[in-house]
DRENNU-325953 format. One line per 2 residues: number of its first residue (from 1); their letters; for each residue y, x, z of N, C-alpha, C. Coordinates in steps of 0.2 Angstrom, whole numbers, always signed. Layout:
% DRENNU-325953
NUM = A = Y/X/Z/Y/X/Z/Y/X/Z; ...
This chain:
% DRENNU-325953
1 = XX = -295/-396/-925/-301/-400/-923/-300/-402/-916; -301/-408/-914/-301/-411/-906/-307/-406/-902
3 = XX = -309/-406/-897/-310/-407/-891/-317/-409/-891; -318/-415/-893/-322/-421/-893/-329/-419/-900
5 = XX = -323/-419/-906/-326/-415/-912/-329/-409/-911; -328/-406/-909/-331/-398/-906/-338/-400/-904
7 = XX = -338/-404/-898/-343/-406/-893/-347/-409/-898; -346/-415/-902/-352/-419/-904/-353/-417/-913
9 = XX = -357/-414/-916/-356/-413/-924/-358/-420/-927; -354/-419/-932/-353/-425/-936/-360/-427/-942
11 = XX = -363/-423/-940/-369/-422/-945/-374/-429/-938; -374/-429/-934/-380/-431/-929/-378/-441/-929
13 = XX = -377/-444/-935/-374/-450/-932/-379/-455/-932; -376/-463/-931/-379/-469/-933/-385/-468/-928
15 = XX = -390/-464/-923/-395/-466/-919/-392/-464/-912; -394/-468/-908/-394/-468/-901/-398/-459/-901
17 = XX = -404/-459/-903/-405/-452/-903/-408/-450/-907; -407/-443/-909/-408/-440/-914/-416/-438/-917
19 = XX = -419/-437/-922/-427/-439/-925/-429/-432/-919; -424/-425/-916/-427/-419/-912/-426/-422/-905
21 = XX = -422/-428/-904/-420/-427/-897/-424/-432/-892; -429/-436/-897/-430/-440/-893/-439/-439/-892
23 = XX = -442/-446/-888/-449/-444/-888/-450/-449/-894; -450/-453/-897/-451/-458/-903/-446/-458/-909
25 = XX = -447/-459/-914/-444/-460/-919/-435/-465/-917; -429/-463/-922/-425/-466/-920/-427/-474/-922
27 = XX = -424/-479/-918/-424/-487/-920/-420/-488/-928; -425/-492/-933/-419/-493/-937/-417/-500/-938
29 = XX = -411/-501/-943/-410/-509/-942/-414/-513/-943; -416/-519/-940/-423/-523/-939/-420/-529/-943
31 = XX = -424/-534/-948/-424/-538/-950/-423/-543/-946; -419/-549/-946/-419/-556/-942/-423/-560/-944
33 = XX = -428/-562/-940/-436/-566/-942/-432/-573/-942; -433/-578/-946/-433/-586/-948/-433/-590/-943
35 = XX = -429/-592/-941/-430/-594/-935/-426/-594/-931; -424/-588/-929/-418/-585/-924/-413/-587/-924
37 = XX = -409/-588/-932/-402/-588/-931/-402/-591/-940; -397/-593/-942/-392/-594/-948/-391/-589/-952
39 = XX = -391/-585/-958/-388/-578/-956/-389/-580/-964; -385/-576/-968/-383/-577/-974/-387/-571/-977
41 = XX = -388/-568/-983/-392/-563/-986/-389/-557/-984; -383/-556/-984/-380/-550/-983/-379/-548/-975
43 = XX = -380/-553/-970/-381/-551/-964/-389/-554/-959; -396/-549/-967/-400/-550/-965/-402/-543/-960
45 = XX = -401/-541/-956/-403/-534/-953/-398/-535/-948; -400/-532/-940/-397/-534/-934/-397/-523/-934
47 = XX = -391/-522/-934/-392/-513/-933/-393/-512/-926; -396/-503/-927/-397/-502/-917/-394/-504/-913
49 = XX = -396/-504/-907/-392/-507/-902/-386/-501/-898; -386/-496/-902/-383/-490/-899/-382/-483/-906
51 = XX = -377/-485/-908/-375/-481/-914/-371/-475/-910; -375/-468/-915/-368/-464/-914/-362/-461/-920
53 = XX = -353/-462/-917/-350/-462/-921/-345/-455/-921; -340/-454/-924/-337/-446/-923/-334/-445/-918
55 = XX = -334/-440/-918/-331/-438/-910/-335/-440/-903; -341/-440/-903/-346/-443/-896/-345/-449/-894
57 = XX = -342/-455/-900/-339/-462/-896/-347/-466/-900; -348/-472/-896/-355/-474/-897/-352/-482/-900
59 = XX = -355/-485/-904/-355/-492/-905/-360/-496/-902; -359/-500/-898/-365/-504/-894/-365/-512/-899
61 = XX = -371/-513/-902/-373/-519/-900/-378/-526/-900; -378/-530/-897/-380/-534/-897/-381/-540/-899
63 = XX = -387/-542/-902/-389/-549/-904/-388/-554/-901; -385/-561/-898/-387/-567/-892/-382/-571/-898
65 = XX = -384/-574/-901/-378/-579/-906/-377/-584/-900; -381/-586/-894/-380/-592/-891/-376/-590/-884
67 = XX = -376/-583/-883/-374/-581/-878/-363/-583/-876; -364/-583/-870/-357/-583/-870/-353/-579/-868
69 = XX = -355/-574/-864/-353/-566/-863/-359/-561/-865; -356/-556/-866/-361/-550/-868/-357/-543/-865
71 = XX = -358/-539/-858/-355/-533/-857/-360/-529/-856; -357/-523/-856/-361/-514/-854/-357/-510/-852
73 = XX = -361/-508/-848/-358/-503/-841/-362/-495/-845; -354/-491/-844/-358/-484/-848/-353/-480/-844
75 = XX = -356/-474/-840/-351/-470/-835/-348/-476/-830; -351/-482/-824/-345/-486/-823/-342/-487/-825
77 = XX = -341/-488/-830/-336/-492/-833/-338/-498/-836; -336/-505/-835/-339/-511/-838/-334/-514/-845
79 = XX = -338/-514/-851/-333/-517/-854/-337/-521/-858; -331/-526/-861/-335/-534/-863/-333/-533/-869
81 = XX = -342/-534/-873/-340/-533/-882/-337/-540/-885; -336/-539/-890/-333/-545/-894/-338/-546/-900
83 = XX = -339/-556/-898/-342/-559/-903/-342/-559/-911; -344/-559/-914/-344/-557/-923/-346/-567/-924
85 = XX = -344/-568/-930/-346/-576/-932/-355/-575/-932; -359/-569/-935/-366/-569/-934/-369/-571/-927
87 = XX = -364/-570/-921/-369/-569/-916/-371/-563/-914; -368/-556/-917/-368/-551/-916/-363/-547/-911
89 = XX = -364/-546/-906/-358/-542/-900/-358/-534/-902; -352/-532/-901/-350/-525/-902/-347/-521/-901
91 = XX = -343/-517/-896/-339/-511/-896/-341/-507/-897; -334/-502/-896/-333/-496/-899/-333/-492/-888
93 = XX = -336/-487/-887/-335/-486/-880/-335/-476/-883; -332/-474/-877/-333/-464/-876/-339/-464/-873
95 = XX = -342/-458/-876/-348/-456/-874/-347/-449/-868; -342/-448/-867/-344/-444/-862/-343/-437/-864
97 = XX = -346/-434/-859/-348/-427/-860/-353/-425/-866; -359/-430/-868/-364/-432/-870/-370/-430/-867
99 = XX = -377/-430/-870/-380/-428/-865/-385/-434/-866; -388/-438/-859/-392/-441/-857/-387/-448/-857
101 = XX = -386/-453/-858/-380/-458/-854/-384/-463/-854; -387/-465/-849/-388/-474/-848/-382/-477/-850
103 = XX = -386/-485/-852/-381/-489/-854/-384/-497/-852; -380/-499/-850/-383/-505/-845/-379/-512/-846
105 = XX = -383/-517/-853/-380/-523/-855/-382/-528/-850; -378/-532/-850/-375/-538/-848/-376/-545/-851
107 = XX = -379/-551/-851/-377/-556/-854/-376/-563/-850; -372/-565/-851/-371/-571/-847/-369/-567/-840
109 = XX = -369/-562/-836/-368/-561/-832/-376/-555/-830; -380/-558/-830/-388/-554/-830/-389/-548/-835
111 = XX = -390/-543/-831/-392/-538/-832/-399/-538/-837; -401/-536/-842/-405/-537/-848/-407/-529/-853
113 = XX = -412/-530/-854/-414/-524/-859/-412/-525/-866; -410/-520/-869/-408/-522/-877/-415/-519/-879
115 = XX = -419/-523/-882/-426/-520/-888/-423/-517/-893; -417/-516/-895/-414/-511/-902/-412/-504/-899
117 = XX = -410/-502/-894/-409/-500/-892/-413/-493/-885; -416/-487/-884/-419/-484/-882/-421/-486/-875
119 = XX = -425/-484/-874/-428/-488/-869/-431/-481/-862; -427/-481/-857/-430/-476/-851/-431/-480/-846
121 = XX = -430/-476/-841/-433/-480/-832/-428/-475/-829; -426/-479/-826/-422/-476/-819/-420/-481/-814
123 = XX = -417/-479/-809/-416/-483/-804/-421/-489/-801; -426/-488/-801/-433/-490/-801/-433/-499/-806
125 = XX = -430/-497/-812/-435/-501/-816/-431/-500/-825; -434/-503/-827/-431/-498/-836/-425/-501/-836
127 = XX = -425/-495/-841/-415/-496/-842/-415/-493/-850; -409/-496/-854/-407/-491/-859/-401/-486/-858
129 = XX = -403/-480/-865/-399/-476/-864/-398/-473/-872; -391/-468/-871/-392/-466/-879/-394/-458/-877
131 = XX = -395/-451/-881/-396/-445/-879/-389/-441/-885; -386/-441/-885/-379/-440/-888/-380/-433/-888
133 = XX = -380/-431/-895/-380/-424/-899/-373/-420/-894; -373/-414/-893/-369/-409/-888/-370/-403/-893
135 = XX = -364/-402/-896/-365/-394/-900/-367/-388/-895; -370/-384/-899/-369/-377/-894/-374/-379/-887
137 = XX = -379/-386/-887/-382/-386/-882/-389/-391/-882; -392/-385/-886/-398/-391/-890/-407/-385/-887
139 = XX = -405/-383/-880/-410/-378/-878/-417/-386/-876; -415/-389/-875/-421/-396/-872/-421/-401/-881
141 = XX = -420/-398/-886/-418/-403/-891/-427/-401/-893; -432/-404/-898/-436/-402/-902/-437/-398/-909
143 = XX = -439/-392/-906/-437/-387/-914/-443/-387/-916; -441/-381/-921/-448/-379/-927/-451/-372/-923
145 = XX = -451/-371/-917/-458/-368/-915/-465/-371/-913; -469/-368/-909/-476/-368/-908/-476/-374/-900
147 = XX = -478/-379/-901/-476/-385/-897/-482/-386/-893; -482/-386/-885/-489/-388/-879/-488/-396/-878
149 = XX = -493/-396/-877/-496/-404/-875/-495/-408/-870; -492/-412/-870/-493/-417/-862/-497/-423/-863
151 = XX = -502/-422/-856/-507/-427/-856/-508/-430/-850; -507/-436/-850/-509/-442/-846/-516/-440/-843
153 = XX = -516/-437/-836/-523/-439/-830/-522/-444/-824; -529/-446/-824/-530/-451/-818/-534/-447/-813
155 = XX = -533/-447/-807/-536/-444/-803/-537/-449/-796; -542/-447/-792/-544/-455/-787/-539/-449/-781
157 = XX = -537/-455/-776/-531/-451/-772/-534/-455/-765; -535/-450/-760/-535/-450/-755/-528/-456/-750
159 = XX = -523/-453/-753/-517/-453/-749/-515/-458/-751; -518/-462/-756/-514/-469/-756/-521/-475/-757
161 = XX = -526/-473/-755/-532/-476/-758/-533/-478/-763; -531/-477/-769/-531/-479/-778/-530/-472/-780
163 = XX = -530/-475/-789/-531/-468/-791/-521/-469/-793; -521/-462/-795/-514/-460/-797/-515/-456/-803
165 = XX = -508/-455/-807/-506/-453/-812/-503/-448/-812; -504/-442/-816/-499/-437/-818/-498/-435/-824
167 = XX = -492/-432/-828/-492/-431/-833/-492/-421/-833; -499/-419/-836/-499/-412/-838/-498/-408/-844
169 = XX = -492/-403/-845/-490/-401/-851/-493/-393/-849; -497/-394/-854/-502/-385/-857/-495/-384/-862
171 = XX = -498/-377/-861/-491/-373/-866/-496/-371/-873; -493/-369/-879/-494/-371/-884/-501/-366/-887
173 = XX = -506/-368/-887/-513/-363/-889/-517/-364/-883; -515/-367/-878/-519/-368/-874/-524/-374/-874
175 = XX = -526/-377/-879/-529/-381/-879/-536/-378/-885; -534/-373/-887/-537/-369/-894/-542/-364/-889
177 = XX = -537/-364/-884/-541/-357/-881/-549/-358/-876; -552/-352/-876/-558/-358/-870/-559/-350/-866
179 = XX = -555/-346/-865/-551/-342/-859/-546/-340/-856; -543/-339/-852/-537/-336/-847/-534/-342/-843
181 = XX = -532/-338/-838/-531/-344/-833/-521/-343/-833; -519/-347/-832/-512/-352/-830/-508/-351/-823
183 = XX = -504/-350/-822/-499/-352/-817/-497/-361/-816; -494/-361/-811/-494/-368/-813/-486/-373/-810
185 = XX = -485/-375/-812/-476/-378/-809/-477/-387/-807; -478/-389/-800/-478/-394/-798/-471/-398/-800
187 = XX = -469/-402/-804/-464/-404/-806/-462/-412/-800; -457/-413/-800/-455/-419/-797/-446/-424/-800
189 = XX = -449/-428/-801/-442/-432/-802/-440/-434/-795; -433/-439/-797/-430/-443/-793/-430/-449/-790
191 = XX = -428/-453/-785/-430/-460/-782/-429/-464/-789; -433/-469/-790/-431/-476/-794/-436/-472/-800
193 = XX = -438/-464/-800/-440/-465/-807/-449/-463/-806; -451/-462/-810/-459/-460/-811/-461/-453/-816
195 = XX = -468/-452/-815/-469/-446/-819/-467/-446/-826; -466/-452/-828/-466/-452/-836/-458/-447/-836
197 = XX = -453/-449/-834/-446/-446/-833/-445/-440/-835; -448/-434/-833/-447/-426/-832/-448/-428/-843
199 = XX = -454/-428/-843/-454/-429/-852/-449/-431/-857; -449/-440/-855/-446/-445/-859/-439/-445/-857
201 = XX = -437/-442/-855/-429/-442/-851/-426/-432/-851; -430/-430/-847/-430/-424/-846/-431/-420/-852
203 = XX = -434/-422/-854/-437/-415/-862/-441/-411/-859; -444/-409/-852/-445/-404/-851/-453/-401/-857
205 = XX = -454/-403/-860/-460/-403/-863/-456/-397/-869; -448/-401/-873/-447/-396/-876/-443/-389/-873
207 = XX = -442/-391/-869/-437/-385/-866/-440/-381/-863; -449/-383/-862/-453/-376/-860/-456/-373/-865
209 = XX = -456/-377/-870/-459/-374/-878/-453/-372/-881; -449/-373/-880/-442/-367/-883/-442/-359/-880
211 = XX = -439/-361/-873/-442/-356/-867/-447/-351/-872; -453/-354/-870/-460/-348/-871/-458/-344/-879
213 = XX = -456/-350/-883/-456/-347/-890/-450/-341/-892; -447/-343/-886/-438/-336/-887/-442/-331/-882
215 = XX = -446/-331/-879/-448/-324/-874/-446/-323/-868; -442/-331/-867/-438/-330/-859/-441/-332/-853
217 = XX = -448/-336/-855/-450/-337/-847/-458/-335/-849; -464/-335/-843/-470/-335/-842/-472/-341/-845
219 = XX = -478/-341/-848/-481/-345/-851/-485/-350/-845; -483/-357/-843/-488/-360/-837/-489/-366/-838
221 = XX = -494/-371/-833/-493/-378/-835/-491/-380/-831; -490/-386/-831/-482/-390/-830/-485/-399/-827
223 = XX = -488/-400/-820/-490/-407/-818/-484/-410/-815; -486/-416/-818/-478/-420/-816/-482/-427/-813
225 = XX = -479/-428/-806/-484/-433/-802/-479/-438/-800; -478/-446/-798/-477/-451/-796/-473/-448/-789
227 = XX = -468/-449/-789/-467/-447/-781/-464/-454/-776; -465/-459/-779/-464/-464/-776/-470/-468/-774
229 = XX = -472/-463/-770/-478/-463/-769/-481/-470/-762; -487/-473/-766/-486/-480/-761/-492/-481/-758
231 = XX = -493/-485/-754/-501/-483/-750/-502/-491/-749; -508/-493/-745/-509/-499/-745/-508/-501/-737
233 = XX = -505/-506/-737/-504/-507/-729/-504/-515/-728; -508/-518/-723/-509/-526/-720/-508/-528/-729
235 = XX = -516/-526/-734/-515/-530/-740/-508/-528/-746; -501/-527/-742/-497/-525/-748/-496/-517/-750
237 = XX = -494/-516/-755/-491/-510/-758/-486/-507/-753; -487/-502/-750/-479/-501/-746/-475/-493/-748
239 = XX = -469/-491/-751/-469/-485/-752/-465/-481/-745; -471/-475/-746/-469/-469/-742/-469/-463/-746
241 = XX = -464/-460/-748/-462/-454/-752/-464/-450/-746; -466/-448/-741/-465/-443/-736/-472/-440/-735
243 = XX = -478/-444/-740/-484/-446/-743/-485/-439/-748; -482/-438/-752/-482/-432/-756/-485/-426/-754
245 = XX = -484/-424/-750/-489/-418/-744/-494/-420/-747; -494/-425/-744/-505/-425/-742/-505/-427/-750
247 = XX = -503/-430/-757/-505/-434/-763/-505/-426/-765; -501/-420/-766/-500/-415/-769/-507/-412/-766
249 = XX = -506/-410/-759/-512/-405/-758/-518/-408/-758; -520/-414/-754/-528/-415/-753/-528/-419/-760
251 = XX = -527/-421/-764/-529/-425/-770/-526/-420/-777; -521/-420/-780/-515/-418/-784/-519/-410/-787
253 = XX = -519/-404/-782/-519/-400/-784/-529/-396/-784; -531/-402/-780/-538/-398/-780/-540/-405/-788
255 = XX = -538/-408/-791/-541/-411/-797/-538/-406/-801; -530/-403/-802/-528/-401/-807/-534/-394/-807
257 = XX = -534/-389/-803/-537/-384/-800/-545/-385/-803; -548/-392/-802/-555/-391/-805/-557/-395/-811
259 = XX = -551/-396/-814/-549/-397/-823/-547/-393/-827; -542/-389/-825/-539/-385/-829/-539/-378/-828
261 = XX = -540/-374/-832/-539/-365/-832/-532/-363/-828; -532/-365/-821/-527/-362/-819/-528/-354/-811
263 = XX = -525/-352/-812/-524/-347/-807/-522/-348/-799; -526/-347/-794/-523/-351/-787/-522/-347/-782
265 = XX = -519/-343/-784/-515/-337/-779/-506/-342/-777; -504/-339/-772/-499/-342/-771/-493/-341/-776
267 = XX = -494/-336/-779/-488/-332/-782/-490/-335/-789; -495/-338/-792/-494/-343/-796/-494/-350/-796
269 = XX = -491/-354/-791/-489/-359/-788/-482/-360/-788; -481/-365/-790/-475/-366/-789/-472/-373/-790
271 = XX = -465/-376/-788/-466/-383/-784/-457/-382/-785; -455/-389/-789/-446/-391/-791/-447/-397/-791
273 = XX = -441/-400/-789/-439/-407/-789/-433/-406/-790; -431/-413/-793/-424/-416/-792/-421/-421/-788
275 = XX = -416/-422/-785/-415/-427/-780/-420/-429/-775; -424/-433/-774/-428/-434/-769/-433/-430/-770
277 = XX = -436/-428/-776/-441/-423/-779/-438/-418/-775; -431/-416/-773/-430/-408/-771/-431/-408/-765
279 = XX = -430/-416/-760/-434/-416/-753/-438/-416/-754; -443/-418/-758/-449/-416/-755/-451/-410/-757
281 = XX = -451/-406/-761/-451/-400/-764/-448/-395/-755; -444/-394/-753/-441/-390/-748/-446/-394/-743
283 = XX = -447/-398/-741/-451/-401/-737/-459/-397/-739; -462/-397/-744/-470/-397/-744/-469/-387/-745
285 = XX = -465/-385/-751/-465/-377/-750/-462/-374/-743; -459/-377/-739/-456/-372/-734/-459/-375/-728
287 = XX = -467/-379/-728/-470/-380/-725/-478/-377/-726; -478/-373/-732/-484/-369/-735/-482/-362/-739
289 = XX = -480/-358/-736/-478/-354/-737/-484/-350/-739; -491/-350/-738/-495/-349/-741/-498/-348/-748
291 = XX = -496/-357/-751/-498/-362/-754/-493/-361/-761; -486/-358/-759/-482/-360/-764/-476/-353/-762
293 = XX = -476/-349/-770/-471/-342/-771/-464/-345/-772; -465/-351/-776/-458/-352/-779/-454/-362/-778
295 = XX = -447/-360/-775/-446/-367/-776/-438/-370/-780; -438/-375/-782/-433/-377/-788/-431/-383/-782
297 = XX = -425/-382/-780/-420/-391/-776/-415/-391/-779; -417/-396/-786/-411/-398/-793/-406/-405/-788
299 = XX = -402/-404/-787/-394/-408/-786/-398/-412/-778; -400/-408/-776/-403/-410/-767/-404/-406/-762
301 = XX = -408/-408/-758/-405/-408/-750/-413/-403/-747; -411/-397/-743/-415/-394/-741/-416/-394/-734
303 = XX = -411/-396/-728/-411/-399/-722/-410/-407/-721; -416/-409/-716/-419/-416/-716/-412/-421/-717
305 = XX = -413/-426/-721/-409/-433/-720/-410/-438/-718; -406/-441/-714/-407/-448/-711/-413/-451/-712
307 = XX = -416/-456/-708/-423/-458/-709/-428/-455/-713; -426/-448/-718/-432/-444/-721/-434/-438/-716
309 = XX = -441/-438/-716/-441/-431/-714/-440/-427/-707; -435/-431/-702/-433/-430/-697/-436/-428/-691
311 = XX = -445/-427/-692/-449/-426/-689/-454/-421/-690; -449/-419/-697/-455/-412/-697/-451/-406/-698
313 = XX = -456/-402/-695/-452/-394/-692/-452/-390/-698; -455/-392/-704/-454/-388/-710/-447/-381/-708
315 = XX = -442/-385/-710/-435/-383/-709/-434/-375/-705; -440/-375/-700/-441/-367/-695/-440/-364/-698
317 = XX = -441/-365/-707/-446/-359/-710/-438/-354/-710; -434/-357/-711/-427/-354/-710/-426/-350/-705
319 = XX = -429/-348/-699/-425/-346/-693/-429/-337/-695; -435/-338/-697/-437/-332/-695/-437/-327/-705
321 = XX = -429/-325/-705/-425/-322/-712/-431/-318/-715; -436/-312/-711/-436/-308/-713/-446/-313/-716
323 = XX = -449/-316/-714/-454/-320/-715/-452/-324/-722; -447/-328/-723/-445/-332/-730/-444/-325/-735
325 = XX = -442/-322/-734/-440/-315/-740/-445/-315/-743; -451/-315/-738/-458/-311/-742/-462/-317/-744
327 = XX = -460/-324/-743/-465/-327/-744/-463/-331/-749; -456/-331/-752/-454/-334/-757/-450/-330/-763
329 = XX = -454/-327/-768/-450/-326/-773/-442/-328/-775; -444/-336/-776/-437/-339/-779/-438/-345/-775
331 = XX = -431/-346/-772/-431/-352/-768/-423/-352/-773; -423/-357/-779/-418/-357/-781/-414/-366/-779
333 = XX = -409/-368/-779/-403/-373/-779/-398/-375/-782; -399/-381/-788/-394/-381/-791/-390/-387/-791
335 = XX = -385/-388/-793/-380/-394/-792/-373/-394/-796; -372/-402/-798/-368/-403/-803/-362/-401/-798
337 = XX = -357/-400/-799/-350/-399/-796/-346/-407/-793; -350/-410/-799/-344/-418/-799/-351/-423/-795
339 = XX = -354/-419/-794/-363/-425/-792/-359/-427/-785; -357/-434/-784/-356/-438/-778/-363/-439/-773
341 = XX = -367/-440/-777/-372/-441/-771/-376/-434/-768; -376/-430/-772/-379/-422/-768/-375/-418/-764
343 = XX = -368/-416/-767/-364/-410/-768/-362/-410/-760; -363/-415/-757/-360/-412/-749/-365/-409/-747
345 = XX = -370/-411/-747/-378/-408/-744/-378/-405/-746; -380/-401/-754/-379/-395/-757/-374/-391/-753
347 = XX = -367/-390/-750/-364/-386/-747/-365/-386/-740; -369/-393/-738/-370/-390/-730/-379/-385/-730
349 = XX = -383/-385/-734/-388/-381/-735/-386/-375/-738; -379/-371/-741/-378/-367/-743/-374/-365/-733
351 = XX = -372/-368/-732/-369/-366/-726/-375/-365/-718; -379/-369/-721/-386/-368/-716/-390/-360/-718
353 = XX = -389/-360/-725/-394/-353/-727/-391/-348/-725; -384/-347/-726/-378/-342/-723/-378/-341/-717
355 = XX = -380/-344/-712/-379/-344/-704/-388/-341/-703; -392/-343/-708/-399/-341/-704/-398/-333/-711
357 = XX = -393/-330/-711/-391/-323/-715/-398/-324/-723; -395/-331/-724/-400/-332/-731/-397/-332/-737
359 = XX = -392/-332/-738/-385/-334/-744/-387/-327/-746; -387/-330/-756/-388/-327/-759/-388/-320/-759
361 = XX = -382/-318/-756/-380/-310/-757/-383/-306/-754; -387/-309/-748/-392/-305/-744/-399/-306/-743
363 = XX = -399/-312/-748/-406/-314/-749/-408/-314/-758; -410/-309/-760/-411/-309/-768/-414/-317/-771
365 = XX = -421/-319/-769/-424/-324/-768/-423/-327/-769; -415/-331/-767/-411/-336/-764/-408/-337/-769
367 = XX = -407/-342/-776/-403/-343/-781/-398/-349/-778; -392/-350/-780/-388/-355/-779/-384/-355/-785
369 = XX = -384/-360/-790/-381/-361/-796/-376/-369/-796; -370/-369/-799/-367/-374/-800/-366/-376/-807
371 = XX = -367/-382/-808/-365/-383/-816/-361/-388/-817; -356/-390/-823/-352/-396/-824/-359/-404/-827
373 = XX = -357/-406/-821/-360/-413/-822/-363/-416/-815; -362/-423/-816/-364/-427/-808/-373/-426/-806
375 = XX = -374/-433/-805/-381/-434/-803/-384/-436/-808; -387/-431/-811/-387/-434/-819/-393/-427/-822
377 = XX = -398/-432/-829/-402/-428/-831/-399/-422/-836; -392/-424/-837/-388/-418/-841/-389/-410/-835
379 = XX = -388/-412/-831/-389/-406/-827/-395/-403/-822; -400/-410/-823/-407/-407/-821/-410/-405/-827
381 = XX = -409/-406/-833/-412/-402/-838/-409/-392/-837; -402/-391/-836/-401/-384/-837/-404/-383/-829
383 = XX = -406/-386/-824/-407/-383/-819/-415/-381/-820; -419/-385/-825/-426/-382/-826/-425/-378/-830
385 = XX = -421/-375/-835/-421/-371/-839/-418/-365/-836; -417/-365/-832/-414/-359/-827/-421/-355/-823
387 = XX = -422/-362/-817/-427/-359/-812/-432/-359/-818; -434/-361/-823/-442/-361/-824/-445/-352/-830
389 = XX = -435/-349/-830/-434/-343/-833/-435/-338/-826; -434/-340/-820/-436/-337/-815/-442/-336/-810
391 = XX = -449/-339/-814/-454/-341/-808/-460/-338/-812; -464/-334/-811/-471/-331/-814/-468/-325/-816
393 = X = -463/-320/-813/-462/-315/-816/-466/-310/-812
């Protein structure tokens, strides 16, 4: 048996994602309406826009009978499908490692959404993607345990003059119950994306309801906030992610605190992000060391970057070793090995924590983990399922 066939079982085929992997039911093939095209009886049905085939390779296609090119970009790499006489475009491309893989068509030249095909957000505006079955690694998949809630709240916001969104996951019986108070984990995604992401992309809803049901972590809830965060200035919309501070603390946590059964000692608080999430995460925890026991920096940067941040002294919290020990349970860090945009920063933060005598071996506290995969939700998923086995203990 290949390599390839090991990694993707052969039993997971034909959907982009699988009826456990995904947040909606898989796409099936969709009827061509009167109108559209010519099409004979036997090619009355346009199939998903993203099939999966043996060995992790994907069939992509796309409807345009009128179109003159039709390409997609999957790992950087651009390739141009080929015409069918229906008007149907198609290759065969590799899937990868599997995982999470955006995939980003082409027509005529212009970038475009496939409607057959899954539908996420990133790079701040939606994109498709397929979630490619991975043997031996279905911890974030949906199983047949006891499953928590995620709910959509509006809360009116200080910090940007409007109201704002968060998405909050109760763990499972918490909604039955009308006793006991919660711990709590301020979640954060990455630039270009929104709160919806951590769920519809992340899975973190199923990977914390797997978690609780195996015994491995603390039972908490789970607020996942907008971190492109934007405020009003001269009449337009302007974003300041550096805004997050003041949206978490004076708006964010005193609504979640006076809705929900939660617990507000500091050692029940706790605050991760990934990528821009992990600055600001490092930014707001190691400027509250009161406020917050625990912090998660998935595939990011803990010492100030270029026009981010460059003006706040958070960063001190470093100088004085034996004050961070006590005030931070878990300051954990993790990062894909192959991540081109984190991994230098990830090693010069590891080389900053070693100089201020904070590197792991001498700081219990201090986790630093590395995984195989780039800047990518393949690796912000086992970075939640790591720290989130680490925090309310």
């Amino acid at each position: 048996m290949s390599e390839k066939s090991r990694l993707y079982p052969s039993a997971a085929l034909n959907c982009a994602i699988t009826s456990t992997s995904g947040s909606f039911d898989p796409q099936l093939p969709l009827g061509r309406e009167a109108g559209t095209a010519r099409h004979s009886a036997t090619e009355a049905l346009v199939p998903p826009g993203i099939m999966m085939l043996e060995g992790g390779r994907m069939r992509l296609n796309f409807l345009a009978p009128d179109a003159a090119s039709v390409s997609a970009e999957v790992h950087r790499v651009r390739y141009d499908l080929e015409k069918g006489p229906d008007g149907l475009w198609t290759i065969e491309v590799e899937g990868g490692d599997g995982g999470f893989c955006p995939v980003m068509f082409f027509v005529d030249g212009a970038e475009v959404l496939n409607p057959l095909a899954p539908i996420g957000f990133g790079a701040s505006r939606p994109i498709n993607y397929a979630d490619i079955p991975q043997q031996d690694n279905d911890f974030f998949l949906c199983k047949d345990v006891p499953h928590g809630s995620v709910t959509q709240e509006f809360y009116p916001s200080k910090a940007t003059g409007g109201m704002k969104s968060c998405l909050v996951y109760t763990p499972a019986g918490y909604m039955k119950e009308t006793a006991g108070e919660y711990p709590v984990l301020y979640l954060q995604h990455g630039h270009g994306e929104n709160e919806q992401c951590w769920v519809h992309q992340g899975k973190a809803n199923f990977i914390l309801d797997n978690l609780i049901a195996e015994g491995k972590m603390t039972s908490c809830i789970v607020v996942m906030n907008n971190g492109m965060v934007q405020k009003e200035e001269d009449g337009l919309r302007v974003l300041d992610i550096e805004r997050i501070e003041q949206l978490l603390l004076e708006d964010c946590i005193p609504f979640i605190e006076s809705r929900y059964r939660v617990k507000t000692d500091k050692w029940s608080r706790a605050m991760a992000g990934l990528s821009m999430g992990s600055m600001q995460t490092s930014v707001v925890t190691l400027s509250h060391p009161d406020l917050f026991g625990y912090a998660g920096v998935f595939s990011g940067f803990v010492a100030p970057r270029k026009n981010r941040f460059e003006g706040n002294s958070y960063i001190d919290a470093l100088n004085d070793g034996e004050a961070f020990r006590q005030n931070y349970k878990v300051f954990f860090r993790g990062c894909g090995r192959e991540d081109d945009v984190a991994i230098e920063s990830f090693q010069r933060d590891s080389a900053l924590f070693a100089e201020k005598g904070l590197a792991p071996d001498a700081c219990p506290a201090h986790v630093e983990k590395l995984y195989h995969g780039e800047h990518e939700w393949n690796v912000w998923r086992m970075c939640l399922r790591d720290f989130a086995q680490l925090i309310f203990r």
